[in-house]
N, C-alpha and C positions, 0 to 999 in steps of 0.2 A: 875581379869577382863578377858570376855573372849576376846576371838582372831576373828577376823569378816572372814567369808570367802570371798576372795576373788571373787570367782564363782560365788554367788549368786546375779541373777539379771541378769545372760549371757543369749544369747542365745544361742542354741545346737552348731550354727555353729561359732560363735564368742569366745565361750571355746574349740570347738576340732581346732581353727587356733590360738587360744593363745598357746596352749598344743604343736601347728606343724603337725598336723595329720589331717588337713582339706580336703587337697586334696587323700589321702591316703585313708580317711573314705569316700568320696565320691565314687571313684575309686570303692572302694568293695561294696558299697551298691550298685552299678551300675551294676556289673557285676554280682552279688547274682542275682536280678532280670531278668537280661536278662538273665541265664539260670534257674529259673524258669517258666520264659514265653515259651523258649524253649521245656522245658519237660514237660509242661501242652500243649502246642500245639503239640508235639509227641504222647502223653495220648489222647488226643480227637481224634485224627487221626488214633490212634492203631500205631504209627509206631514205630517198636522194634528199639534199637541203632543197629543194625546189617546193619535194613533197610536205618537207617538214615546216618549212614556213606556212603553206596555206595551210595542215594540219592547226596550226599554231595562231592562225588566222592572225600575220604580221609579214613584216617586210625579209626579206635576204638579207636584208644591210644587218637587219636587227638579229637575226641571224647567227650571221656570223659574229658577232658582237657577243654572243650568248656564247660559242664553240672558241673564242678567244680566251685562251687558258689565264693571258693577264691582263683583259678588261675586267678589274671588280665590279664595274657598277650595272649592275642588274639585278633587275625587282622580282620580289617573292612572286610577284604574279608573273612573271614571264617563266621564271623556274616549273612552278605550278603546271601551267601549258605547255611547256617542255617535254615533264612528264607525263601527263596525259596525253600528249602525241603521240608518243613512245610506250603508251600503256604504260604505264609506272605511275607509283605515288611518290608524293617530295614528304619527307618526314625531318621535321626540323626541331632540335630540341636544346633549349639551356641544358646545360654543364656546372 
């Protein structure tokens, strides 16, 4: 006989918080995004990272660290100056 899967019939987010990795896989899908909005709003603007760090009034290293789709750890305030580099607001809000 066979064996039923458990899984099926979940949905995406009710199997990645039975698994433990709910908040985890939110985390990086969140932050993958916000630095591709980043470097598509650099890209339309022309602004090289050289520009966008002193924009940013910080380092390259930090930088890139910001444009790393899976470093999460990065502060509202570096986000904040991101978008203000890039002409943009950061709009951040509970759910």
């Amino acid at each position: 006989m066979k064996k039923s899967n458990k899984h099926i019939g979940l949905s995406l987010d009710a199997f990645l918080k039975e698994e433990g990795i709910l908040e985890e896989t939110r985390a990086v899908a969140l932050k993958e995004t916000l630095a591709w909005q980043v470097q598509q709003a650099m890209e339309m603007n022309k602004i090289s990272k050289v520009e966008m760090a002193r924009r940013m009034n910080t380092s390259r290293a930090a930088l890139d660290r910001l444009l790393d789709p899976h470093n999460v750890s990065v502060t509202l305030q570096t986000l904040s100056r991101a978008a203000q580099a890039v002409g943009r607001d950061l709009r951040i809000e509970l759910m």
